[in-house]
C-alpha positions, 0 to 999 in steps of 0.5 A: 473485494472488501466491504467494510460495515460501520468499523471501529477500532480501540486500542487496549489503552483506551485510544480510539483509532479508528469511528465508524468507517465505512467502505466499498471497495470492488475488484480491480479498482485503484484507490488512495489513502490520504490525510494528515499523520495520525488520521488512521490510515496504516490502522485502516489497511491493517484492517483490510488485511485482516492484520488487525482485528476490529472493535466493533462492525464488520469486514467483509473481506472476498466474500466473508468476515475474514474473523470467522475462518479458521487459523489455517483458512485465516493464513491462506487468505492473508496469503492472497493479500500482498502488503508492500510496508514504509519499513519493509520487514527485512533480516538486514543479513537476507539475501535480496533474492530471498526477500522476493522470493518471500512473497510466495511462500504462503502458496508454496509448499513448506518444503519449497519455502525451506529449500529456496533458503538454501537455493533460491527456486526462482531467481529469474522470476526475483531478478523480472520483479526487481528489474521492473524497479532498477534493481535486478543487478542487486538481486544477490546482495544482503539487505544490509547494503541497501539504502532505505528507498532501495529496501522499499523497493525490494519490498514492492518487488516481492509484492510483485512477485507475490501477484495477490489478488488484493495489494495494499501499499502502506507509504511505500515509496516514502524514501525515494525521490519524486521521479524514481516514486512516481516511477515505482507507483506506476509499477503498481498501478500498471500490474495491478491494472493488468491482472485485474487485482485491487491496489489500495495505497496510502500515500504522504504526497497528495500530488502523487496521491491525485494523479495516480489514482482515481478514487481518493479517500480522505481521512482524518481523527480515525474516520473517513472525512470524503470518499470521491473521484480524484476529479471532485477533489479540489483545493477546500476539500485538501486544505480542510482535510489538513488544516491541522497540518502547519506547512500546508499541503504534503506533496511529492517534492518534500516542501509543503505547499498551498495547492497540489501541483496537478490542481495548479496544473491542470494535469491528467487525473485517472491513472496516467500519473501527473509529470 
């Protein structure tokens, strides 16, 4: 799916965001960013989704350096990634419908995207995506009206909607509580898990984090600090990633704390999501 060759990024200012990263990530796995605020980690995904573009080495993204495409090749393959945001970029005055609906228009054609404006094409296929997160009786509402965690979700249905090949989830589920987050990254991890797509996500809570996902990349000062199994991850590695991190560890409850509760419990570690 992507490879990434000894990547670096330095911002126009002089800071350096990004040292040395090197990645091989294939289709169909599931993977979790993690490591204290400031590590990189929404600079690495902008990178993988040819958003930004690196310094220095190279990315090779479905099967070529993404930097080489033309501005309409570029277009479409950005059009085959799906990125659900922390603050999803939504119009307060938009529609929910036309927010989900957004997430196909790099596939559609322009004339479909314009008339969905004026009546939305596929209001049943909007209404499954927001239904699969509790909100299908939201689909005619302003964005306005949502709180922020709902206007997370709605940002992951329209990935959903969108079903890309390659979905990276930067802190999306940041403003929900533990039950309803655990619930939404199921979500995302099942119907990524059924059309064999790539689920790259970075997450603040670690629990989540390991109980979620079977490969966890650590990062720290914009370089990858360990890249292993969920179940080679253990309390030294998490407590050296974020020693700089006063509270201790960041987990799904809001309070840090010294050790992760599926370490501490023992809980299941490979997709099944920890309760």
């Amino acid at each position: 799916m992507f490879h990434l060759h000894d990547v670096g990024l330095t911002h126009g200012n002089g800071f350096v965001a990004l040292r040395e990263v090197a990645m091989a990530v294939q289709a169909g796995e599931q993977l979790a960013i993690v490591g204290p605020s400031g590590a990189g980690k929404t600079t690495l995904l902008r990178l993988i989704g040819a958003a930004l573009r690196p310094s220095r080495g190279s990315i090779d993204l479905h099967g070529g350096d993404p930097w080489t495409l033309s501005a309409a090749e570029l277009r479409r393959l950005r059009a085959r990634i799906g990125v659900a945001h922390q603050a999803p970029p939504l119009p307060p005055r938009q529609r929910v419908v036309t927010a989900v609906l957004a997430g196909r228009l790099g596939q559609w054609p322009w004339w479909k995207g314009i008339a969905s404006l004026a009546y939305p094409v596929d209001i049943v296929g909007a209404r499954a995506a927001l239904a699969r997160l509790d909100l299908g009786e939201r689909i005619f509402d302003r964005c306005d009206r949502l709180s922020g965690g709902q206007l997370q979700r709605v940002g992951i249905a329209r990935v959903l909607y969108q079903q890309a090949q390659l979905v990276l989830a930067d802190e999306p589920v940041s403003a929900l509580d533990p039950a309803l987050a655990l619930h939404t990254v199921q979500v995302l991890s099942s119907d990524a898990a059924a059309r064999g797509a790539t689920l790259v996500a970075s997450l603040h809570a670690v629990d989540l984090a390991l109980s979620c996902f079977p490969r966890i990349v650590g990062m720290r000062d914009g370089r990858i600090a360990f890249d292993r199994p969920a179940a080679e991850v253990d309390e030294a590695l998490l407590s050296e990633l974020y020693a700089t991190e006063g509270g201790g560890l960041p987990l799904l409850a809001g309070e840090p704390a010294t050790l992760p509760s599926p370490l501490a419990a023992g809980g299941p570690r490979r997709g099944t999501c920890w309760r």
